[in-house]
N, C-alpha and C positions, 0 to 999 in steps of 0.2 A: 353622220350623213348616210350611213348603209341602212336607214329601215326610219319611216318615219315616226317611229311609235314603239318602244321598250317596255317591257316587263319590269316594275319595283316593285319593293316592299318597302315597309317604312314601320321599323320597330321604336328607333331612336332618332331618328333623322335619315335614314338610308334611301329614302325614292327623293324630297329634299334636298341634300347635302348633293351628292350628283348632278345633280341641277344645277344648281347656282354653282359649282365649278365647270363646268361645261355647259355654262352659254342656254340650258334648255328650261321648258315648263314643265314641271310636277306639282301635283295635288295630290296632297294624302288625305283620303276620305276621313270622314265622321264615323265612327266606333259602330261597326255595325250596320253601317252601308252594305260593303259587299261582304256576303257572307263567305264563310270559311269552311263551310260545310260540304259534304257530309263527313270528311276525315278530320275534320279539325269542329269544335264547341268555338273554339277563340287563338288567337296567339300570345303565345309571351301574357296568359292572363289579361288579355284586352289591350295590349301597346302595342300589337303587329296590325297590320292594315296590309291589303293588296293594292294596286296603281299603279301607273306608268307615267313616263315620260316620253316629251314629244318637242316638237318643234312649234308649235301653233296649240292656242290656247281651244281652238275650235274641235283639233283630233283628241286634245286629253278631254276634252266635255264627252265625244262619242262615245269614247273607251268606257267611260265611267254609266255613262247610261246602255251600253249593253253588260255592264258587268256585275249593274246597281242589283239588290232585291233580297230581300230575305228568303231562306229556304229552313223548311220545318225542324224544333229543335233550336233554333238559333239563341243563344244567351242576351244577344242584346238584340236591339229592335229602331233603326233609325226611320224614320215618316218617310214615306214617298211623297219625291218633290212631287206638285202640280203639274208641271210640263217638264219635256226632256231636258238634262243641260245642256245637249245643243244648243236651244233655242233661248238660252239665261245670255248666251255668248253675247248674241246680238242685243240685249234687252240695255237699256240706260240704270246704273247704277240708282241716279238720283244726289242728293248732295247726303254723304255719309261723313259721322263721327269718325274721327283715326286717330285710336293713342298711339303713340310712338314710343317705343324703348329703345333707347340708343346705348343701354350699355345691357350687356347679359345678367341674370340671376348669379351669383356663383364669385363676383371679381372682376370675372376674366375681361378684359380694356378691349374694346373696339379698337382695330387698328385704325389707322389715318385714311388711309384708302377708301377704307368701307365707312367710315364714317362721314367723309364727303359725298361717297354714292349715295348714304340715305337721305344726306342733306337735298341732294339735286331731286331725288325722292320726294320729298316733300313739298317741295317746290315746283313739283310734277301735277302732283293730290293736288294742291291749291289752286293751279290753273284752272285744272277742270271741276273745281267747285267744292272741293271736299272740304268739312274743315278738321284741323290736326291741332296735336296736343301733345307735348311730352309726358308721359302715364307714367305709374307705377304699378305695374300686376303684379301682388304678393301673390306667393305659392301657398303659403296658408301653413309655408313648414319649412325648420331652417334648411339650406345649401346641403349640410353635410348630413341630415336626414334623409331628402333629395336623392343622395348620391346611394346612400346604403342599402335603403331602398329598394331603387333601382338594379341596383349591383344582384341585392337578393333575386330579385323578380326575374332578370334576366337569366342569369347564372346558374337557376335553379332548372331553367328552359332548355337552358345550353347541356346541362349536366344529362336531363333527359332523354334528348334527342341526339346526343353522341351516344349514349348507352345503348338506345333503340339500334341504331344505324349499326353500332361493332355488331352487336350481335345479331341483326338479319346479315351481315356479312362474314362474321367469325371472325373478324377481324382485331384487335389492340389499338387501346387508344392510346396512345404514347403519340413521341415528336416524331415518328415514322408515318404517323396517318393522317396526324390534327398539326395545323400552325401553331405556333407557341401561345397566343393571344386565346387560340378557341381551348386548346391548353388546359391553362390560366386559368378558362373558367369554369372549365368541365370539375376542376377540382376545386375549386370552391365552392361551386353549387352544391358540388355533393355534400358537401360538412351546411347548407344550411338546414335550419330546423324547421319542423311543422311551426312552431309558433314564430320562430322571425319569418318566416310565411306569412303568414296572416298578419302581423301587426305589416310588413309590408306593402298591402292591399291595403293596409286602415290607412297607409302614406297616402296613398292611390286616391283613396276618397278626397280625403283634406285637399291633394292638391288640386282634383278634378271639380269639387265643393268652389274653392276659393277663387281660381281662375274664369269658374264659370259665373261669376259674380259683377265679374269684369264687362261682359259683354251687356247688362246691362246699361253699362256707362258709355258704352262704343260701341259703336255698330262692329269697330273692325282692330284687329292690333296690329301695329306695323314692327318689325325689327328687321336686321340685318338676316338673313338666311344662317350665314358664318363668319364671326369675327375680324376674320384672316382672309388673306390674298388667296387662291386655290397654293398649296404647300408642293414640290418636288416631289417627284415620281419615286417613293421606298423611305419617304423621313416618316410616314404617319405610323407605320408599326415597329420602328427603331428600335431596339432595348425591348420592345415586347416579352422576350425571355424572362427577362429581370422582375417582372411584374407580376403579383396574384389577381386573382379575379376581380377584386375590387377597387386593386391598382389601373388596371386595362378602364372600365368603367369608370373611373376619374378621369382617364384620361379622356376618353371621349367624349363626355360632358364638359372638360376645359375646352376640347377640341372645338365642339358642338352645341353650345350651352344655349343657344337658343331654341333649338327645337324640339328635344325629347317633352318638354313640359306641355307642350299638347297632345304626346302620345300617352302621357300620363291622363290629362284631361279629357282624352277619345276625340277632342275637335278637330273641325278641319284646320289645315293650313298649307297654305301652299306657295314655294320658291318661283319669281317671278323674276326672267333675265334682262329687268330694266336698263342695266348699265354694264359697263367694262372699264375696268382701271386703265388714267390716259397713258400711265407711263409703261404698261404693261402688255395693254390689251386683254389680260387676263377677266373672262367673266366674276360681275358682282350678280349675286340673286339677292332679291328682296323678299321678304319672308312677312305674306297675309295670314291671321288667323282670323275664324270669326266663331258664334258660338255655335252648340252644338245642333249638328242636322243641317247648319245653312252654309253648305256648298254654291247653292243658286246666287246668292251675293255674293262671294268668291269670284266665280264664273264671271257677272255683269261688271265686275272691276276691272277682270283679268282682258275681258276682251275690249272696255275700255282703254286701258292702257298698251292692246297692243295695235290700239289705232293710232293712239296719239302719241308710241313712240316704238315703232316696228323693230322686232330683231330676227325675224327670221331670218334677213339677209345678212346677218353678221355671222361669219363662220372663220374658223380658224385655217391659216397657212396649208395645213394640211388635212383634208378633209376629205370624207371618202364619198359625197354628193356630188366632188365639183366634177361638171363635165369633159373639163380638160386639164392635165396634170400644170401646174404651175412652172 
């Protein structure tokens, strides 16, 4: 409640995952929306994105239309929508396809919790005319490829840009300067090879190839944001010591197993704080993908759904908006 509008990024789920444990809306653009230029070609090889979160689905649409545009040199290239996404806000969806995945890539079980929130979810879409499906989107490559992948891609970024960073500071990278987790990966990136590079990118493709196959059969995909309740305040990097770089990156994909596979695929997708667990209170996000470049369907659903089931007015016990202390 201190700013209506935040800075993310969203490499694996990071503008996302925030979201749906805190109650708020984030959209992470389509690969190549906002560019990254002129210090950056790309991120993390095309899985980082720029965005924000917000409280109303009408400030994340602004944010994104002054922030949209390509700038010269850009590696990738998304179409400019027709009109601002402002104006998608207000526009009627129309009756849209919704596969539904109710359980992650990867194993990892829907808790009880969130699996009733996507029920009521669905049950939401149906009201207002959509019709839904429970789907199957293959990634086009197994789990444990997926993961290594990933791990490479990432690890090799991290390895990077800690290197860059010591030495514009003369600084050591040991447990004195980096968390154990960034660590972790600094040393692993460094032992990967030019070729598990590259066959890592050839992951990239297949998954991006096979997910985007999907949108043909749906207009939209639905899943849980994250499997789990929002977890206590120091459990998520627990044992982090204990673990190498490819140990941390499991982890986070059990954590988080729904969303990185659209940063793999560059689509949009964005965590919608439809509901909160009754026994908790705690925020559920619901987690829209559609295919690639169509943000503007996104938008026409997002501000659908915050007519027909408002949360700007749900805020937490303690909160830094409210007018009067509690």
């Amino acid at each position: 409640g201190a700013v209506p509008l935040a800075h993310a990024t969203d490499a694996a789920g990071s503008l996302r995952i925030p979201a749906s444990y805190n109650g708020l809306f984030g959209l992470k653009p389509t690969r190549g929306r906002v560019s990254l230029g002129p210090g950056l070609d790309e991120g993390f090889n095309g899985l980082a994105v720029q965005g924000g979160v917000s409280r109303t689905v009408r400030d994340s649409a602004a944010l994104l239309d002054l922030i949209r545009g390509p700038e010269p040199g850009d590696p990738y290239f998304a179409e400019q929508p027709p009109r601002p996404y402002a104006q998608e806000v207000a526009r009627p969806p129309g009756p849209l396809r919704i596969g539904v995945l109710p359980q992650a890539w990867g194993g990892r079980r829907t808790a009880v919790p969130v699996a009733d929130a996507l029920t009521r979810t669905v049950r939401l879409l149906e009201s207002l005319g959509h019709r839904t499906e429970e789907a199957e989107a293959a990634l086009g490559v197994d789990w444990e490829e997926f993961v290594l992948a990933n791990a490479r891609l990432s690890t090799a970024n991290v390895a990077a840009t800690v290197d860059e960073l010591a030495a514009a500071f003369g600084r050591p990278v040991d447990s004195s300067t980096v968390e154990p987790a960034t660590l972790a990966a600094h040393h692993y990136g460094q032992r990967v090879s030019g070729p598990q590079f590259v066959t890592a990118l050839t992951i990239r493709n297949r998954v991006a190839r096979s997910l985007a196959r999907h949108f043909g059969t749906y207009d939209l995909l639905l899943t849980p944001t994250l499997p789990e309740l929002p977890p206590l305040l120091g459990t998520y990097a627990r044992g982090a010591e204990a673990l190498d770089g490819l140990g941390w990156i499991d982890r986070l994909n059990d954590r988080s197993p729904f969303t990185m596979a659209f940063n793999v695929a560059g689509a949009p997708a964005m965590s919608v704080p439809l509901t909160a667990d009754p026994g908790t209170g705690l925020p559920i996000g619901m987690q829209f993908a559609a295919g690639y470049g169509r943000e503007d369907l996104l938008f026409r659903l997002a501000g659908q759904l915050e007519q027909a089931q408002p949360w700007s007015g749900r805020t937490p016990a303690v909160w830094a908006g409210d007018p009067a202390p509690r």
